[in-house]
C-alpha positions, 0 to 999 in steps of 0.5 A: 488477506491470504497474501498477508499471511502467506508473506510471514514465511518471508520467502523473497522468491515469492514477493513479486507474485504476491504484488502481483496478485494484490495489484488488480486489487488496488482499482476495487471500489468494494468497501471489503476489499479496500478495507482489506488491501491497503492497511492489511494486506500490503502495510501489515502484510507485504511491507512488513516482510519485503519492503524494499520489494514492496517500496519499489512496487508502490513507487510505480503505483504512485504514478497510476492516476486511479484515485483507489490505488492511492487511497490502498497506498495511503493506508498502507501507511498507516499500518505499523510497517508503514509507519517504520518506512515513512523516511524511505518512503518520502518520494511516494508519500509526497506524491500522494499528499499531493492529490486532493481528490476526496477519496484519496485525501479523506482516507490519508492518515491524519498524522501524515496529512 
């Protein structure tokens, strides 16, 4: 959740730390975190101030086989920034819809599925 705040000052600088900070994130199972990393951190947080930064990043993400990479991806489409992004976004969501592994598949937002 820091980082979601800490991306409000929208200094370019620092968004590649702050994906890197989240990255080691995106593999937790705990149900704080996933609830956290996902939707908030990364949908409300860092693609609502840095989303080319942040689209590349996950674009990379998309590639890794970890079911709970993907379901934080998927929820951070769900946010209201993802949502604006969907278009530009169309290469990662593909991929994603692709994987019918139930974590990632019960979690994908109903109106994308």
């Amino acid at each position: 959740m820091a980082v979601k705040y800490a991306a409000k000052h929208k200094v370019e600088q620092r968004a590649d730390s702050y994906l890197d900070l989240i990255e080691p994130l995106l593999f937790d199972q705990n149900p704080y975190v996933k609830k956290n990393v996902g939707p908030f951190a990364i949908g409300d947080g860092l693609l609502k101030y840095f989303p080319d930064r942040v689209l590349e990043r996950m674009g990379a993400w998309v590639l890794l086989e970890d079911e709970y990479v993907r379901w934080n991806l998927a929820k951070a489409f769900s946010s209201a920034a993802g949502r604006i992004l969907i278009a530009e976004s169309s290469h990662i969501i593909s991929q994603l819809q692709q994987d019918n592994r139930p974590v990632v598949r019960e979690r994908w937002p109903p109106s994308y599925a």
